[in-house]
N, C-alpha and C positions, 0 to 999 in steps of 0.2 A: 504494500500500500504506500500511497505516493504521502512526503511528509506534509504534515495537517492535514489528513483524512480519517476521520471518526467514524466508526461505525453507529447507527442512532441503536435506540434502547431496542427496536422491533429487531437489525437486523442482528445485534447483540444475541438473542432471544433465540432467531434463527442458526444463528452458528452454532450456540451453546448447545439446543437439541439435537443436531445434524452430530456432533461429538458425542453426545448420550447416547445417540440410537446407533452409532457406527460399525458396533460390533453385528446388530441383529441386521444391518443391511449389508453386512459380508457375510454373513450366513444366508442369506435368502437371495445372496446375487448368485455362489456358491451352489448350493440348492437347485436354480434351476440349470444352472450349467451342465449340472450333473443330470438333471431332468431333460434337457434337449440333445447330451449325448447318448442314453441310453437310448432315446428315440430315432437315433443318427446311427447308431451302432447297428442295426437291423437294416436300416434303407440303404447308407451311403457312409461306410465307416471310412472311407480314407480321403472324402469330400474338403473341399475350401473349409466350408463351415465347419467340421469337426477340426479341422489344424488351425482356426481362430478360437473355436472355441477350447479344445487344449492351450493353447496360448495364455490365453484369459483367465481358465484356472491355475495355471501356474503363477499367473503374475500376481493371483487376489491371493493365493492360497503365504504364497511370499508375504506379501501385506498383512498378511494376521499373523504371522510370524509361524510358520510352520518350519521343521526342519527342512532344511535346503536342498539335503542329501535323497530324503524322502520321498520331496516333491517332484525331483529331478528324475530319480526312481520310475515313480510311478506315472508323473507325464513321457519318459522315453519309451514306457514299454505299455501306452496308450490301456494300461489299466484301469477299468471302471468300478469292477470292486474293491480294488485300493484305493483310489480316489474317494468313493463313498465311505471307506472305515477312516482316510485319514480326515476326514471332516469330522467323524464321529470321536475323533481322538481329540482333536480341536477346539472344538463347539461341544 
């Protein structure tokens, strides 16, 4: 933020929540990742979409602080049931 710019008390308000709620909306971003690969796994498992969306979980799953080694793991060897236990491990 550029110097002398204030945030007002509403969007003070907003940011503070967005930090409360941050963890249940990497769960739920998370969640359906895992919900649109399973459904990608049956149609078209080696598609654009499935190598963004492993992307994606690799990148949030980092951002909630998951082991690196883990993650790394289990997005090179395009594992969907290790994906879903290490959320369960997580969350």
């Amino acid at each position: 933020m550029a110097k002398g710019q204030f945030l007002t008390p509403h969007q003070q308000g907003i940011v503070k929540r967005y930090y409360q709620n941050k963890d249940t909306l990497a769960t739920q971003k998370l969640g359906e990742i895992v919900s649109e690969l399973y459904l990608l796994q049956a149609e078209k498992p080696d598609s654009k979409k499935a190598e963004r969306l492993w992307k994606s979980a690799q990148t949030a799953l980092l951002n909630a602080g998951a082991n690196k080694v883990r993650v790394e793991r289990v997005v090179a060897e395009r594992d969907l049931k290790g994906l879903a236990e290490l959320l369960n491990a997580i969350f």
